[in-house]
C-alpha positions as a printed Julia matrix, in Angstrom:
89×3 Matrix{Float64}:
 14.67  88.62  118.64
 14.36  84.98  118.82
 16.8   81.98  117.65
 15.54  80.44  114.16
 14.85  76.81  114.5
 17.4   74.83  111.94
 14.31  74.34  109.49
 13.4   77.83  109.54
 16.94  78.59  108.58
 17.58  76.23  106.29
 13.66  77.59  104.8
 15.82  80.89  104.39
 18.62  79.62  102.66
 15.88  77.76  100.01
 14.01  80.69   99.48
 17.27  83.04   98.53
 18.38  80.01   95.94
 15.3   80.7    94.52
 15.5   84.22   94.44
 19.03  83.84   92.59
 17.27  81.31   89.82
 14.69  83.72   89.43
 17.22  86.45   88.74
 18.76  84.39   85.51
 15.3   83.64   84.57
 15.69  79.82   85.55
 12.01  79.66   86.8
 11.56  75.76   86.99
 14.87  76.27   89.6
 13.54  78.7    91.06
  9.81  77.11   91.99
 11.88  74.09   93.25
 14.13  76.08   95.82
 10.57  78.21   96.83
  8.55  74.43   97.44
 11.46  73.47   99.53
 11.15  76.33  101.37
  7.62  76.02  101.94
  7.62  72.57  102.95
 10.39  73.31  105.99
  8.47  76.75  106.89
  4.94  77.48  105.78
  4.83  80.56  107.09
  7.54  82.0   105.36
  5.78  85.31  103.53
  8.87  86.24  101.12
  9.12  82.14   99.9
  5.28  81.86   99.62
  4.95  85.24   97.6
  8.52  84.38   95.58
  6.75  81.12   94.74
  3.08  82.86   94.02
  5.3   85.18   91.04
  7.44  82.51   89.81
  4.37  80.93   89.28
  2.88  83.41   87.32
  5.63  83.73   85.61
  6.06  80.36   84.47
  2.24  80.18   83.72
  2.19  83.28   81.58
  5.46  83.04   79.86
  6.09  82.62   75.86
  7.54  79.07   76.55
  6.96  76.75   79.24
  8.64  73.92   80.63
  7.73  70.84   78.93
 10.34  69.0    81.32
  8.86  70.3    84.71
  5.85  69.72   86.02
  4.3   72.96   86.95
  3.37  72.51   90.81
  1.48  76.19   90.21
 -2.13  75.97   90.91
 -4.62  77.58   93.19
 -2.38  76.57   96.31
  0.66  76.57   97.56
  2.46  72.83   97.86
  2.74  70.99  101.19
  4.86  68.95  102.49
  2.52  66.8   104.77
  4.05  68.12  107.72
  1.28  68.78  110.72
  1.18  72.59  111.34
  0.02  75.31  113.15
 -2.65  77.87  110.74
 -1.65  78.17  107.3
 -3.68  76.69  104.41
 -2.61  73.21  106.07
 -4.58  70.92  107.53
């Protein structure tokens, strides 16, 4: 098992926030904590498909945010970052 690299850590960290906003229902929170997870690891699977159902979620609920942009679209968000594979280029 390899050593984590302090951005894929601190991806980690991001990524269970959002999974605790998502559990009291604080999407907007959530989607936030998930994008900031994104942008320090890209290929994070559980932040990229926590962010995918927040998404839906937020797109599909009774009453959206009229305070929060909603990032949610056909993509994930970047950061700008130069990676390796991924939808980033």
């Amino acid at each position: 098992m390899r050593n984590l690299t302090t951005d894929e850590f601190l991806a980690q960290v991001h990524n269970n926030l959002g999974v605790i906003h998502s559990e009291t229902k604080d999407y907007d929170a959530a989607a936030r904590e998930y994008e900031a997870a994104l942008d320090l690891d890209p290929r994070l699977p559980a932040a990229l498909y926590n962010w995918g159902t927040t998404c839906c979620v937020r797109t599909h609920s009774d009453r959206p945010s009229a305070d929060s942009p909603n990032r949610c679209g056909s993509t994930p968000p970047t950061s700008g970052r130069s990676t390796t594979g991924g939808w980033r280029t």
